[in-house]
N, C-alpha and C positions, 0 to 999 in steps of 0.2 A: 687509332690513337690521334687526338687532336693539336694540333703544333701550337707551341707557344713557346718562347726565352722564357718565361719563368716559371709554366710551370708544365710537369710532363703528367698525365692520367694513366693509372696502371689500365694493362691490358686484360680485356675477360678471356677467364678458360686458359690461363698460361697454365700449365701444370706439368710440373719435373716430378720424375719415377725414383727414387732414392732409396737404399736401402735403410731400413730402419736401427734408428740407435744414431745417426752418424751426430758428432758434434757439430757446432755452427762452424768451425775452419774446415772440416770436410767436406758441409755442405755447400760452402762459399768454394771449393775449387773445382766439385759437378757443374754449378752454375756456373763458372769462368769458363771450362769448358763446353762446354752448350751451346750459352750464348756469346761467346770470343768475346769476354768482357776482361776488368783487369780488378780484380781483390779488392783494391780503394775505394771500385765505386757500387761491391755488394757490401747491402746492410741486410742483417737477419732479425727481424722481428716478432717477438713470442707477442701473441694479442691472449688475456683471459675471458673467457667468451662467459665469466660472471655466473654460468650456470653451475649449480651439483651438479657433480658427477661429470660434465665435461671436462674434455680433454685440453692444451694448451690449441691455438689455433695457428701455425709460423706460417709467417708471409715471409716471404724474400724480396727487398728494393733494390734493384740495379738504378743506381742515382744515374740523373743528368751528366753530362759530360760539362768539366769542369771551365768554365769560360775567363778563359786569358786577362789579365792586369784589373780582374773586377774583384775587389772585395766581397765576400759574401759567406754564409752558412747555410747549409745543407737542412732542408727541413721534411720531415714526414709526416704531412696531413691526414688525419682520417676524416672525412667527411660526411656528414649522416644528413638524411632529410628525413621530413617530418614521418612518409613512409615506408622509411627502410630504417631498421634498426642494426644492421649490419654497414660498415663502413665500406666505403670506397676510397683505394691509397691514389694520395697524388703524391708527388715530390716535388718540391718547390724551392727555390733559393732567396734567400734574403739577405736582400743588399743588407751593406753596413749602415747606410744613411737614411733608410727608408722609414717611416712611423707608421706606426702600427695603422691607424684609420687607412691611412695610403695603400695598405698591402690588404686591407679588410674588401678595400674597393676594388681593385684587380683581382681576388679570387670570387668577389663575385660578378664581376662579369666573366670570369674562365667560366663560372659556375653556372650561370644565368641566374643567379638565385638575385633575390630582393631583399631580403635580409639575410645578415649573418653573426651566427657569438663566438667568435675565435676564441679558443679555451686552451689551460694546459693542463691536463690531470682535472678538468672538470673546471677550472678556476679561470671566469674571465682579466683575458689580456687588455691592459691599460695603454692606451699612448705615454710615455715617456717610463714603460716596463723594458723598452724592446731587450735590456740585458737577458729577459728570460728566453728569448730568444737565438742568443750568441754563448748558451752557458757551455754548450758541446761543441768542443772541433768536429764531432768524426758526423751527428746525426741528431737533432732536437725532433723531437713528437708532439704535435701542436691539434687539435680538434676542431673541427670546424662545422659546427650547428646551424641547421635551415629551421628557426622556432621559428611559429608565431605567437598572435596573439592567443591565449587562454583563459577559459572562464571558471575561475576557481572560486570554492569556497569555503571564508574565513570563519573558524571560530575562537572566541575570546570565553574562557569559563571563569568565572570568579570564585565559585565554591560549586556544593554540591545540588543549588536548587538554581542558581541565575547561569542562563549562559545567550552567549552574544552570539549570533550569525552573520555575517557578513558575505554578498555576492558581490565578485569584483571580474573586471577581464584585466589580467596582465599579460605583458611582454616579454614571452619567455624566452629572450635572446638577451635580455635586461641582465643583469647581475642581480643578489638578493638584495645588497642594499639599496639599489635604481627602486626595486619593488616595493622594500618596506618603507623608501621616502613616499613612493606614490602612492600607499595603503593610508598614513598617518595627514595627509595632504587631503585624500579622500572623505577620508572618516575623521576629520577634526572634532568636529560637532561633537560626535558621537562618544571618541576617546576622553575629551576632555569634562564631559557629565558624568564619567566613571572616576572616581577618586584613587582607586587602585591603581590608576593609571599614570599619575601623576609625580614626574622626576622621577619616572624609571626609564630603561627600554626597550624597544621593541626588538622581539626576537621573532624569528620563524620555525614552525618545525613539523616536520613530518614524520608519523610513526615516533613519535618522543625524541627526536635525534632535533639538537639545533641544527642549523643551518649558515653555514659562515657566512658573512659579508658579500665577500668573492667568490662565491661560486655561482654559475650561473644555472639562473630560477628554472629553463627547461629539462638542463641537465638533472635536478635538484626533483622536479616532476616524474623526470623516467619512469621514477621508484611504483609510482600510483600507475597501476594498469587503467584504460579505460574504461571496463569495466568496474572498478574499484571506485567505491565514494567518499574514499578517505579526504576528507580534509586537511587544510594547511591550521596550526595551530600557530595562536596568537599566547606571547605570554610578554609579560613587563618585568623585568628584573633589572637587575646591577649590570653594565659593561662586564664585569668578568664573571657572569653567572655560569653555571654549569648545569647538565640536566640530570637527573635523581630517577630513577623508575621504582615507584611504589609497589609493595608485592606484601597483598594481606589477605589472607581468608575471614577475617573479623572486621573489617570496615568496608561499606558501601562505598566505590568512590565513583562517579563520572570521568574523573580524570584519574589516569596513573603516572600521567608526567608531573614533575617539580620541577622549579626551574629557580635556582636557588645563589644568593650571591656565595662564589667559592670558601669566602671568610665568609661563613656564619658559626650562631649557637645552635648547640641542641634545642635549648628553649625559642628560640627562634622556628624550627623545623616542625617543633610539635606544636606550634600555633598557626603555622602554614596549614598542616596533615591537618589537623582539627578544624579549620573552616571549611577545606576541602571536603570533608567527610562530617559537618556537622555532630562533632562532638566536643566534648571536654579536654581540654590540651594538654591537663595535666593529667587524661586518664591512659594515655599514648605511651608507649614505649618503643625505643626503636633498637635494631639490631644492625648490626653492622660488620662484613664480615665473620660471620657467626657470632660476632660479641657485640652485648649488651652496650650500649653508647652512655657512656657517664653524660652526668652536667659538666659540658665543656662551653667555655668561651669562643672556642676556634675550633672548628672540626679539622682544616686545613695544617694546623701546624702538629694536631695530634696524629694524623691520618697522611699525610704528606702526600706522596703521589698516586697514593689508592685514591685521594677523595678528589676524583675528577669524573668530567662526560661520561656519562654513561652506566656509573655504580649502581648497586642495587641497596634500597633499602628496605629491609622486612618490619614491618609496623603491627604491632598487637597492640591490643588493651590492657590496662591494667583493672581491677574489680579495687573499689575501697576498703579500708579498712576500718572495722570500729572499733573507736577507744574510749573506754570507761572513764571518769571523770566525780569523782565525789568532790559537792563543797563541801569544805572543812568547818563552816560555818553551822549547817542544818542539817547535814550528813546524807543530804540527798545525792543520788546516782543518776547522771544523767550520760546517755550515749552520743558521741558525733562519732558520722563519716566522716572518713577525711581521703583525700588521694596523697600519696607519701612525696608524690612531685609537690606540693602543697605546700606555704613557708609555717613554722611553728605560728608565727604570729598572728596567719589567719586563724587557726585553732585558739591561741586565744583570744581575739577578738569576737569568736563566736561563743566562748563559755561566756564573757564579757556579757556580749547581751541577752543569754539565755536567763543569768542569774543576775543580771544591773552592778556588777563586779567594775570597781577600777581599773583599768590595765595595766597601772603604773605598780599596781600592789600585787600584781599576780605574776606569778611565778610556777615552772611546770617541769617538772623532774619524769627522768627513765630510769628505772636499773636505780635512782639513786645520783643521776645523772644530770644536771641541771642543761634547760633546753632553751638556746640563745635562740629570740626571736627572730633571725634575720635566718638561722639555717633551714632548712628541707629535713622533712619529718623525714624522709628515708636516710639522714644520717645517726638516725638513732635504730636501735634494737628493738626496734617494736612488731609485733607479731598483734594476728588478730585477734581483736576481745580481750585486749590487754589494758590493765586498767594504768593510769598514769596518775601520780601525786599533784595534786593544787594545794601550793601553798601563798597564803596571802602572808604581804609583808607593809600592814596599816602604818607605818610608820614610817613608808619607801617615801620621797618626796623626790620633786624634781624642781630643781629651781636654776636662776639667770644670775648671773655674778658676771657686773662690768665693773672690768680693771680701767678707771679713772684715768691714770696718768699714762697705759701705755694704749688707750682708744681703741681696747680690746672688749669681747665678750666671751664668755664661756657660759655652755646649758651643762648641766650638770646632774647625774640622778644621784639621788642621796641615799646608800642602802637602808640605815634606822638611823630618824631626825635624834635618835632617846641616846646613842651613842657616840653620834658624834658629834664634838666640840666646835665649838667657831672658831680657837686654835687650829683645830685639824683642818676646818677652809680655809684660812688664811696660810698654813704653809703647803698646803696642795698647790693654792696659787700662784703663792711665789715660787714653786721648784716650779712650777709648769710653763710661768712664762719668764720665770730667769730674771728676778729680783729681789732685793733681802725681804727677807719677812719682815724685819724691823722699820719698813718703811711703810708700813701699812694698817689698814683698820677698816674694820667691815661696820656700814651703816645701813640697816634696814628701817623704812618709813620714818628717815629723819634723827634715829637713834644710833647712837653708839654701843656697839653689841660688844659683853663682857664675853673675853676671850675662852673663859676658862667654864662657861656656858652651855648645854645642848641646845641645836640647832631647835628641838622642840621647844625647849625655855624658854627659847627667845622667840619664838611664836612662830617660827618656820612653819610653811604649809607650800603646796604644789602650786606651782607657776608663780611664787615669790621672786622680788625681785631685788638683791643686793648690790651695793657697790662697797 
């Protein structure tokens, strides 16, 4: 055993004979007995030795003897070096006044070591943390890492055909953040020629698992055996991203991590999953918790505290749908695909220039159902090889009407110029912007338009422009 005031090294080959089963107060009064110690200064420590199938591993610390009018806490170090993966207990005391660097530097010279990452639960200790060090009267557990430098290798994937490599050495006593400053510092050049990269940030992760800030990068390495050439992954997201692990039998992907800001859309996801995987974003479908994922805004306010680190998302395809299309004009039949994630409106913009159709005059019914162009074809009943109604409405106009006196404009589509009256626009106007009708009068190209009128009559056409 080596002397020192602060700190004591356990002894090898101590080994007490105990019956099995005893609790930890039975086991603390074998050991008081034994070693003519006194109860205050046994700790009983379960270590999980991380493997299947093992068992708990208990150590027993008979602490320091408590030193007279000095402030202090009781600390249990386990100290690893680069080749022992099994700890060695010290017991150490920490003053109350002491900062951390200060106390870094005396267990390494207890230690002889040359460097050290004082850790707690994996997570490097800061100068002006030491509260985490005072949070237990009776026993605090602190780790204490011999890393060095390591030569790892980064990769960055953008989709499913570009991917980035990066060979770096870091300092695996560093904390993650220490590391991804000195990654982005490194590779400036390089990040900033990628556009993807840009006003996001950098995350790390292994095995699809982010990587917190604060934990230290050696500890964070463990994971990767020496033989193993798993890389460290680079990904750019949002401050509060989370990771997603993709799970499909129908899509190629390179990558299976997402890394995703927590508030996002579906349609956001499936334009991720579709570059990742080179396809069509609307042909994506995801699942989630065994159910189908609507067109949501926020996954996070529907999904609550399921939709965090680590979820699973199952990603299929969806196949197109054909839908029949007769113009009402020449009675011709023509077929589109379409994907039902798709908006009406791109359907018809594509009858639009298949047949040289207006789009102001087209209109497109389901079931008898008129189909507003802003929604998704899969809000409608439509099944495959279903034919859908085009009806044109030659007489639809869309025109501008600026209110003069209140330095307003209104666009306006006109369902038939043949029906309605320029009365009928002049009291639309004024209930809409809340003034008498009687205060007003519509002049197009210099003329006084008679009230009682069709907008046709008086020569109305699309993109006119009244006040």
């Amino acid at each position: 055993m080596r002397k020192s005031q602060t700190f004591t090294e356990s002894q090898r080959d101590q080994r007490l004979c105990v019956k099995n089963g005893l609790t930890d107060q039975a086991l603390k009064k074998c050991v008081c007995e034994q070693f003519s110690t006194t109860a205050e200064q046994v700790q009983i420590v379960h270590f999980d030795m991380k493997t299947e199938g093992s068992a708990l591993k208990t150590t027993v610390v008979i602490l320091p003897k408590i030193v007279q009018n000095m402030p202090f806490n009781k600390l249990l170090i386990e100290t690893y070096t680069n080749e022992h993966r099994l700890s060695r207990i010290i017991c150490g005391l920490w003053k109350a006044d002491i900062k951390v660097d200060e106390f870094k530097q005396m267990l390494m010279e207890f230690l002889g070591w040359k460097s050290i990452a004082l850790c707690k639960d994996g997570r490097i200790i800061y100068n002006g943390v030491e509260d985490q060090l005072r949070e237990n009267q009776d026993l605090t557990r602190v780790q204490a890492f011999q890393f060095g430098h390591m030569k790892v290798t980064l990769v960055y994937s953008i989709n499913a055909d570009i991917e980035y490599r990066f060979i770096c050495t870091l300092n695996g006593a560093k904390s993650v953040l220490e590391a991804k400053e000195g990654i982005l510092t490194k590779f400036s050049r390089e990040f900033e020629a990628i556009d993807e990269t840009k006003g996001q940030i950098l995350h790390l992760c292994i095995r699809d698992q982010i990587i917190q800030d604060d934990i230290c990068l050696g500890v964070a390495m463990q994971s990767i055996t020496r033989s193993d050439d798993t890389p460290i992954s680079l990904h750019f997201a949002s401050q509060d991203a989370i990771t997603v692990t993709i799970v499909s039998n129908e899509l190629k992907m390179r990558q299976t991590l997402l890394i995703v800001p927590r508030r996002c859309s579906t349609a956001y996801l499936r334009e991720r999953i579709g570059k990742l995987a080179a396809c069509d974003a609307n042909s994506i479908k995801l699942v989630f918790n065994e159910k189908l994922i609507d067109e949501l805004d926020d996954l996070s306010q529907t999904y609550g505290n399921n939709w965090k680190s680590g979820c699973t998302l199952n990603v299929g395809l969806k196949k197109q749908k054909t839908l029949k299309i007769k113009n009402p004009i020449n009675n011709e039949e023509k077929a589109f695909k379409m994907y039902m994630l798709e908006p009406v409106q791109k359907l018809v913009e594509r009858i639009s220039a298949y047949w040289n159709l207006d789009v102001l005059t087209m209109c497109l019914f389901c079931r008898d159902v008129p189909m507003k162009c802003n929604s998704l074809l899969q809000h409608y009943a439509i099944k495959n090889n279903m034919q859908l109604e085009l009806k044109l409405f030659p007489n639809r106009i869309a025109i501008q009407v600026r209110i003069v006196f209140k330095k307003r404009t209104l666009n306006l589509a006109v369902a038939d110029s043949t029906v309605t009256a320029v009365e009928d626009l002049l009291t639309y106007c004024a209930v809409k912007m809340q003034y008498p009708r009687k205060c007003s009068r519509a002049i197009l190209r210099n003329k006084c338009l008679k009230p009682e009128a069709s907008l046709k009559d008086e020569g109305f056409s699309t993109n006119e422009k009244v006040k």
